[in-house]
SEPAPA-924646 format. One record per residue (C-alpha): residue number from 1; residue in one letter; x, y, z. Coordinates in nm, 3 decimals, m for minus. Layout:
@num->NUM; residuo->A; east->X; north->Y; up->Z
...
END
This chain:
@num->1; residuo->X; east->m1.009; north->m2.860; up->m0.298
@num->2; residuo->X; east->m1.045; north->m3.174; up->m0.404
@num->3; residuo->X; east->m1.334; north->m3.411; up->m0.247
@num->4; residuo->X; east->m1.249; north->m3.614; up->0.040
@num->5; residuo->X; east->m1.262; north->m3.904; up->0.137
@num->6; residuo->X; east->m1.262; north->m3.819; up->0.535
@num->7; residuo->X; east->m1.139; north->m3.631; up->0.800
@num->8; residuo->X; east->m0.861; north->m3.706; up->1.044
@num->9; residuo->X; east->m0.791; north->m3.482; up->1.313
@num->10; residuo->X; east->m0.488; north->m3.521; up->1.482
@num->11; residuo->X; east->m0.435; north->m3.394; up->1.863
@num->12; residuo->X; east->m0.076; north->m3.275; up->1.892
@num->13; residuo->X; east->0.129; north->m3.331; up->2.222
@num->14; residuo->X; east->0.163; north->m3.660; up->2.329
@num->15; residuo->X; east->m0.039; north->m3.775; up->1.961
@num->16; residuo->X; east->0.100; north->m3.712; up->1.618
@num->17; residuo->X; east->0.421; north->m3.497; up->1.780
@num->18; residuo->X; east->0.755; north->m3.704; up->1.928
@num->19; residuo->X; east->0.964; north->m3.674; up->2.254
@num->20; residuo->X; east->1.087; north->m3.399; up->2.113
@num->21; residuo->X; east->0.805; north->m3.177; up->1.980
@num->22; residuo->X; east->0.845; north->m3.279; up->1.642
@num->23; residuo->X; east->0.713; north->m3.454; up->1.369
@num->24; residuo->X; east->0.888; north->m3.878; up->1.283
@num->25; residuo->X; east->0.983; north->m3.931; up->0.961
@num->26; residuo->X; east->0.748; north->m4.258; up->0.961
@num->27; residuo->X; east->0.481; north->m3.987; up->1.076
@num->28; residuo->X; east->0.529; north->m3.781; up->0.783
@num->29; residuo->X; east->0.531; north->m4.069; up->0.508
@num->30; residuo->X; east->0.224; north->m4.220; up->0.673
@num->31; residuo->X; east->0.017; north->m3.876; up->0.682
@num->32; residuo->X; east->0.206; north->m3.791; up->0.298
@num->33; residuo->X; east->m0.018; north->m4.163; up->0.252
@num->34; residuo->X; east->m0.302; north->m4.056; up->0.419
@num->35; residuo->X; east->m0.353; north->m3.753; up->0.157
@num->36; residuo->X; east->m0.263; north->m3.943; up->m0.151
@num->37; residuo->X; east->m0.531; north->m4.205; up->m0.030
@num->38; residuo->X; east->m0.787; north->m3.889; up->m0.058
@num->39; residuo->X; east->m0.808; north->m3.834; up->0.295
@num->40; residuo->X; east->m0.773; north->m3.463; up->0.476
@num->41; residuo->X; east->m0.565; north->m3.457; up->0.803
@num->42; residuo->X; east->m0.640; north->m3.179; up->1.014
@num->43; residuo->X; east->m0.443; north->m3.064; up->1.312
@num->44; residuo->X; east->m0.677; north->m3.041; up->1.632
@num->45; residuo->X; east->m0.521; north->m2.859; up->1.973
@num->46; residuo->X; east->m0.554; north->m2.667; up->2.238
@num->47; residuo->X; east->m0.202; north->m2.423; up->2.070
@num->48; residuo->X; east->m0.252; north->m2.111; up->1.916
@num->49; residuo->X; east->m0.279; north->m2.140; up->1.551
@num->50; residuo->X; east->0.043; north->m1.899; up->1.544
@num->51; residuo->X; east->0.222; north->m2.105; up->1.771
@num->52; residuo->X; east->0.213; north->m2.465; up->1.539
@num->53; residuo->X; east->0.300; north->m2.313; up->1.202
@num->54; residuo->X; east->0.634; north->m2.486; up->1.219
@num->55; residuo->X; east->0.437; north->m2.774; up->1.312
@num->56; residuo->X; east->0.166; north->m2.754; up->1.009
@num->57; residuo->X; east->0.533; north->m2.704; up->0.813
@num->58; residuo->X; east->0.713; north->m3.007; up->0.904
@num->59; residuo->X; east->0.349; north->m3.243; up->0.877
@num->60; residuo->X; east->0.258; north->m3.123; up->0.551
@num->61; residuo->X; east->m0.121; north->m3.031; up->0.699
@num->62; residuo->X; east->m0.260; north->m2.719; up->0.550
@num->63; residuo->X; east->m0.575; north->m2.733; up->0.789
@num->64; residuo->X; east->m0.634; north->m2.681; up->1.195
@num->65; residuo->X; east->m0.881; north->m2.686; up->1.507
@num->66; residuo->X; east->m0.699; north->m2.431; up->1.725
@num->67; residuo->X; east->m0.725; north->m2.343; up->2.084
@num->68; residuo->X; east->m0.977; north->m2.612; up->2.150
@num->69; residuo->X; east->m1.252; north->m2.549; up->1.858
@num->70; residuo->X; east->m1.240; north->m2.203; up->1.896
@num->71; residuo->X; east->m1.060; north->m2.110; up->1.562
@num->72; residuo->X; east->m1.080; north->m2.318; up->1.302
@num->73; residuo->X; east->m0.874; north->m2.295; up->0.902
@num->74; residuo->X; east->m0.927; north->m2.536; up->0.634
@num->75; residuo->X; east->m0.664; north->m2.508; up->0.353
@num->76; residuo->X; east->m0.563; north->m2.187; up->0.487
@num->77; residuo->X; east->m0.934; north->m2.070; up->0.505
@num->78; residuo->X; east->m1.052; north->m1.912; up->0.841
@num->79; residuo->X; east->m1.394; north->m2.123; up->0.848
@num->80; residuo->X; east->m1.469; north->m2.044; up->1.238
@num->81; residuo->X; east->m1.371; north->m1.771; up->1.490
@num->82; residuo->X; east->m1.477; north->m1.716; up->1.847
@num->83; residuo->X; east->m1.354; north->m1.484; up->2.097
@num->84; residuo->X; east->m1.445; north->m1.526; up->2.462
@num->85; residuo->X; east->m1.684; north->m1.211; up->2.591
@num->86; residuo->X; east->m1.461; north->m0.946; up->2.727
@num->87; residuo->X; east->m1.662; north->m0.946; up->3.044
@num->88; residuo->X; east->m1.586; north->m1.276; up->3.112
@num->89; residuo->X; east->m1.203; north->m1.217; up->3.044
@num->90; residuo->X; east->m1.179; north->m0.930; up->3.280
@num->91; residuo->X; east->m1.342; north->m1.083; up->3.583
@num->92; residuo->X; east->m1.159; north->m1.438; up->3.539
@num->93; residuo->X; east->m0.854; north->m1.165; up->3.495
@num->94; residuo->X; east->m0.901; north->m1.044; up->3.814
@num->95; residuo->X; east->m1.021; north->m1.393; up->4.053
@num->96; residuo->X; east->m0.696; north->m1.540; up->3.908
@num->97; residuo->X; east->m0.491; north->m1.226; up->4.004
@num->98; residuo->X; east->m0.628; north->m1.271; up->4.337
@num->99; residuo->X; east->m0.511; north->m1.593; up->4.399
@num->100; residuo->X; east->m0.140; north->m1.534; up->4.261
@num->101; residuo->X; east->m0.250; north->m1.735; up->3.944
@num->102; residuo->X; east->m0.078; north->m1.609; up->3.617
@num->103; residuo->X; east->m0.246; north->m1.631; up->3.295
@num->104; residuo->X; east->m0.177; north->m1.660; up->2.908
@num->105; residuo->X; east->m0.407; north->m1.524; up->2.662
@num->106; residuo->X; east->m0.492; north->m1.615; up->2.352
@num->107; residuo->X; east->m0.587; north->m1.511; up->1.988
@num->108; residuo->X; east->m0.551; north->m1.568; up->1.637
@num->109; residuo->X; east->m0.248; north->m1.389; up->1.538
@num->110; residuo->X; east->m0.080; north->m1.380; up->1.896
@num->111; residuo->X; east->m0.009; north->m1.493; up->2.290
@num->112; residuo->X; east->0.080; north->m1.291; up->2.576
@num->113; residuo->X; east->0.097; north->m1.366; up->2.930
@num->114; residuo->X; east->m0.036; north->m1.169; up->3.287
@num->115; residuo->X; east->0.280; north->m1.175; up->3.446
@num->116; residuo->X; east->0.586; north->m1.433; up->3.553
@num->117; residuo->X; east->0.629; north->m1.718; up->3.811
@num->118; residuo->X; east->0.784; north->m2.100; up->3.830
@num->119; residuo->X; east->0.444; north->m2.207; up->3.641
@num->120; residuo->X; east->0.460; north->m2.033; up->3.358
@num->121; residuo->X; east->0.842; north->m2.089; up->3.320
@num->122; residuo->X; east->0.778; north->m2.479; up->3.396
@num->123; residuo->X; east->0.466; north->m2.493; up->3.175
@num->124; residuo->X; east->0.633; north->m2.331; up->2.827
@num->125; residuo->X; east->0.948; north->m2.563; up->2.910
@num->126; residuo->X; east->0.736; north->m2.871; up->2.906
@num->127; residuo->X; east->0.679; north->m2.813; up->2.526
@num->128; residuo->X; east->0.970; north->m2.648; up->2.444
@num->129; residuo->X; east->0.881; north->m2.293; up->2.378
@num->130; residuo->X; east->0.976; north->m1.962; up->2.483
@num->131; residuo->X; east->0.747; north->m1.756; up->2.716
@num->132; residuo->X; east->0.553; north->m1.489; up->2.591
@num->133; residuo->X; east->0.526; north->m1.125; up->2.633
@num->134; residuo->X; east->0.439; north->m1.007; up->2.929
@num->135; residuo->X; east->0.101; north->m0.732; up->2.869
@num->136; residuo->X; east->m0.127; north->m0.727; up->3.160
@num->137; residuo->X; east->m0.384; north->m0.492; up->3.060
@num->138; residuo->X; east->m0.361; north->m0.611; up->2.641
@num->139; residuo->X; east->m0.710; north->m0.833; up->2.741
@num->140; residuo->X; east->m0.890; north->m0.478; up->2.744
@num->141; residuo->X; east->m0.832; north->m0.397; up->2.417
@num->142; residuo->X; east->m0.705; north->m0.718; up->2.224
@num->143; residuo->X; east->m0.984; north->m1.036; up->2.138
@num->144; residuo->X; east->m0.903; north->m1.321; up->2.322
@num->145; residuo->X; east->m0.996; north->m1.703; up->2.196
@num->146; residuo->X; east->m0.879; north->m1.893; up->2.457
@num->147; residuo->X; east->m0.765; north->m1.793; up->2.806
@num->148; residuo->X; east->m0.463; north->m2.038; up->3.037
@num->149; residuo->X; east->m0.406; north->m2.066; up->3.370
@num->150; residuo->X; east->m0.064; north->m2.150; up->3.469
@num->151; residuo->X; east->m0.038; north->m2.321; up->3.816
@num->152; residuo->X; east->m0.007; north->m2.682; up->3.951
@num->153; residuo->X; east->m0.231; north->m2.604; up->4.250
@num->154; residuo->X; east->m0.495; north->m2.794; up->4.178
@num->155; residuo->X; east->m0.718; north->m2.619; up->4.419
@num->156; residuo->X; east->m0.732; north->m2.329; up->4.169
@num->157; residuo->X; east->m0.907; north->m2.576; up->3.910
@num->158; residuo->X; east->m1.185; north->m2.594; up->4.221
@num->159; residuo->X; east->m1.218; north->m2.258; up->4.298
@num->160; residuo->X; east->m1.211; north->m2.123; up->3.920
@num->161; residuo->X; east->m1.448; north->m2.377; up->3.765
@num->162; residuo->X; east->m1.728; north->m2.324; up->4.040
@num->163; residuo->X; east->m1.692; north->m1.956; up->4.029
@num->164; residuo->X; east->m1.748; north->m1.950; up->3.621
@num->165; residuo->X; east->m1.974; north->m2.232; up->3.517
@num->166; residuo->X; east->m2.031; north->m2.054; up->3.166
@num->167; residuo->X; east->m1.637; north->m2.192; up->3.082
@num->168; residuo->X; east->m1.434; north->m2.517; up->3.071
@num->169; residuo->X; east->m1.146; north->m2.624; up->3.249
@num->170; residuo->X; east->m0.892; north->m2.839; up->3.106
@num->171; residuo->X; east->m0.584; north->m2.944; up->3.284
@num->172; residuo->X; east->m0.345; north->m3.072; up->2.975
@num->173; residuo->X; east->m0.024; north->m3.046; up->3.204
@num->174; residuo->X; east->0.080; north->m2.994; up->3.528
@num->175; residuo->X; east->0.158; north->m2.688; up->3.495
@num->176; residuo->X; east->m0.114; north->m2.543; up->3.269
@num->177; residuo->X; east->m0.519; north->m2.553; up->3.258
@num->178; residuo->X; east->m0.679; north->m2.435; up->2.901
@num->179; residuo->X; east->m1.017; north->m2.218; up->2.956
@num->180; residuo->X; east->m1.292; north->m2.178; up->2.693
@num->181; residuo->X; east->m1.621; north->m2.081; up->2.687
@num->182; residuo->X; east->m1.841; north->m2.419; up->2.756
@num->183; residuo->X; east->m2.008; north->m2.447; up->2.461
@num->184; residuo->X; east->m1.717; north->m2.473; up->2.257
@num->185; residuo->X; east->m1.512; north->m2.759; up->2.251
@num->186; residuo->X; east->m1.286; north->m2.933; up->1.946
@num->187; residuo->X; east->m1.648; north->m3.082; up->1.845
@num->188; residuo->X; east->m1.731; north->m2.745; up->1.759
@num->189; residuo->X; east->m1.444; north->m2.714; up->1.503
@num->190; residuo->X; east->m1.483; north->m3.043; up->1.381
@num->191; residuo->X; east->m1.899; north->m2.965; up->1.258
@num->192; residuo->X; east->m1.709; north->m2.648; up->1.086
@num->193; residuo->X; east->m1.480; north->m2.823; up->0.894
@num->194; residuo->X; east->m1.778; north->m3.086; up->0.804
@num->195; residuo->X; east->m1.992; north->m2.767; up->0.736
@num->196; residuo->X; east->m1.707; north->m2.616; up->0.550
@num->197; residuo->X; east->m1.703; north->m2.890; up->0.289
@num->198; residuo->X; east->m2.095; north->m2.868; up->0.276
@num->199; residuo->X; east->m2.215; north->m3.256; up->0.369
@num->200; residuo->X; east->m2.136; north->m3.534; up->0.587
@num->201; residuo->X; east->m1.788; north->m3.687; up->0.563
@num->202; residuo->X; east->m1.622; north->m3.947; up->0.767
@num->203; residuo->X; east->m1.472; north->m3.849; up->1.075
@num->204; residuo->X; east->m1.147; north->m4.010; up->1.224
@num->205; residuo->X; east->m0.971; north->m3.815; up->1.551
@num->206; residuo->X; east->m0.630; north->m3.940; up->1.758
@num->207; residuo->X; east->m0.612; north->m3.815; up->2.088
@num->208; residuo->X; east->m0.500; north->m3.882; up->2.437
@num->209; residuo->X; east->m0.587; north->m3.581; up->2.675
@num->210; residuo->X; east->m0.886; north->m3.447; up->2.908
@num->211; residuo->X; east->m0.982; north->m3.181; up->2.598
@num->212; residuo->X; east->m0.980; north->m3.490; up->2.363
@num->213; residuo->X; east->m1.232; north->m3.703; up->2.474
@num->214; residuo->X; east->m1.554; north->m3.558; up->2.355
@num->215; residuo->X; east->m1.375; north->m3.550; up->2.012
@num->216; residuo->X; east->m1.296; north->m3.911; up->2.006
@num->217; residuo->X; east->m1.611; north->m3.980; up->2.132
@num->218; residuo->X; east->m1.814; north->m3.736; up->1.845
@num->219; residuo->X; east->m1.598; north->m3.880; up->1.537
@num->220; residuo->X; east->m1.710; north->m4.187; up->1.354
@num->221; residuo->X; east->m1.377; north->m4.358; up->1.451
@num->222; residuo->X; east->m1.219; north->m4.257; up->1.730
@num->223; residuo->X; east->m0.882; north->m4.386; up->1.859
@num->224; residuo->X; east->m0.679; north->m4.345; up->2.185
@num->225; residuo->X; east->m0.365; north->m4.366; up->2.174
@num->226; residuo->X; east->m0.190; north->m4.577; up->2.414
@num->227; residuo->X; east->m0.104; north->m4.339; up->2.683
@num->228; residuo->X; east->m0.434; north->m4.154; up->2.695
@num->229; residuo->X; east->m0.577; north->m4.076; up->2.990
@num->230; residuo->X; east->m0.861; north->m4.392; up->3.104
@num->231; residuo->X; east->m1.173; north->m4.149; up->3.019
@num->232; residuo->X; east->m0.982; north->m4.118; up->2.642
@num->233; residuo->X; east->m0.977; north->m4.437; up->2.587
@num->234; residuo->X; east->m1.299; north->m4.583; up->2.731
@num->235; residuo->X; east->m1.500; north->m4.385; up->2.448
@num->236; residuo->X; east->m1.247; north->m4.501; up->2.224
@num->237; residuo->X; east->m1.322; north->m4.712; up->1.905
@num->238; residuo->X; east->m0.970; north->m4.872; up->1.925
@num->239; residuo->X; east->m0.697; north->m4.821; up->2.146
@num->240; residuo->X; east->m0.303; north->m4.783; up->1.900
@num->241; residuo->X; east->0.006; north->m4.807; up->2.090
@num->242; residuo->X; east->0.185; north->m4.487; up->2.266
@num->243; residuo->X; east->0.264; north->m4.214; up->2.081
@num->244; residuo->X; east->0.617; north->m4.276; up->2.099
@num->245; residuo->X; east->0.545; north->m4.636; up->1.988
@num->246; residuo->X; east->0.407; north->m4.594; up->1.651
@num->247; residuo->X; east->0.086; north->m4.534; up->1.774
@num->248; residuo->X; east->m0.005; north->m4.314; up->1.464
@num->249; residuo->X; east->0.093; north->m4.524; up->1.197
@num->250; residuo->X; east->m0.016; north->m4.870; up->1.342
@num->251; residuo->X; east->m0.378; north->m4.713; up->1.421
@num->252; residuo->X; east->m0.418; north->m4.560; up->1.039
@num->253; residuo->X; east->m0.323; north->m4.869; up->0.943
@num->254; residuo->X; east->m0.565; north->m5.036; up->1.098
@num->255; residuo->X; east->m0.840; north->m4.805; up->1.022
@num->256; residuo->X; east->m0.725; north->m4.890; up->0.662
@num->257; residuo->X; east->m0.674; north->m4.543; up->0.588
@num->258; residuo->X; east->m0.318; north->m4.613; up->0.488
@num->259; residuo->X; east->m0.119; north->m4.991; up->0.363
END
């Protein structure tokens, strides 16, 4: 790989991605810029790495932070992998159960879901993909990276969070809250990339959501765009426009990353 002249991590939904789930033709010139100027975009979300490869298609970006900093690639390289302790898995498995809460789990390779209900069909229709498979007992034998919980009840962010304070809850969507181990975060794929490419290189992030904001707050530049949530964008080094405003291009533009 050539050397770099910084990183740029892009969140997905609601960020670098349209109304429609897809990537703008001004958004794919601009990041086609960004790498002739030397810089490395990177793809930073809370989706399964096997769920954006159209996405990583269409953009032209060879390099991810998947399921919120728990599996990380850079130019196709697996640089970071973390499963959640199967212990953990089973008993969150069985409080959500309990309360009628469906789950998705996640790995590197694959997603499959606990069972059915209006959340889960609501939640995968707010992005526009089909529901998984349903495998209830795959958790016992399968790794997982990243767990879901698929509900709009916000009590169940309550009663989950206090009963596991060795994980973090992020409600994305209505419908949806990601869980990973607290420690982990998209920071933590962020210092493997740097690590990755042995030294310190400037950091640059986009973001808007709940499981954004330590990551715009860690990079060297970090920019909200203009529909991010008020914690977003008060550790925010600038603030673009929406993401369905040319929020991407105008804030590249003005961290002089692109012309």
């Amino acid at each position: 790989m050539h050397k770099t002249r910084g990183l740029v991590f892009f969140d997905l939904d609601k960020t670098l991605l349209n109304e429609q789930h897809g990537i703008d033709p001004t958004v794919r010139r601009a990041l086609d810029e960004l790498r002739a100027n030397s810089y490395q975009p990177v793809i930073a979300t809370g989706r399964p790495a096997a769920g954006i490869r159209d996405i990583m298609a269409a953009s032209g970006i060879d390099s991810l932070v998947a399921l919120n900093g728990q599996y990380v690639e850079l130019a196709g390289d697996v640089v970071f992998s973390q499963t959640m302790a199967s212990d953990v898995v089973a008993r969150l498995t069985q409080q959500a159960t309990a309360r009628g809460v469906m789950l998705g789990y996640f790995n590197a390779d694959s997603e499959w879901l606990s069972g059915m209900s209006p959340a889960v069909v609501a939640g995968y229709g707010a992005i526009d993909k089909p529901t998984p498979p349903i495998r209830p007992e795959d958790y016992l034998t399968q790794p997982v990276h990243m767990m879901m919980a698929l509900t709009e009840n916000l009590t169940d962010d309550q009663v989950l969070s206090a009963a596991f304070p060795e994980l973090s809850f992020y409600r994305n969507f209505k419908f949806d809250i990601d869980i990973i181990p607290s420690n982990v975060s998209k920071v933590r794929g962020i210092e493997a990339v740097k690590a990755a490419l042995g030294g310190h290189v400037p950091t640059f992030a986009f973001g808007d959501g709940t499981n954004d904001r330590t990551m715009i707050d860690f990079v060297d530049h970090g920019v909200a765009m203009g529909n991010a949530l008020p914690e977003v964008k008060a550790v925010a080094d600038y603030i673009t426009a929406d993401y369905n405003r040319g929020g991407i291009v105008q804030g590249l533009r003005h961290l002089g990353l692109i012309g």
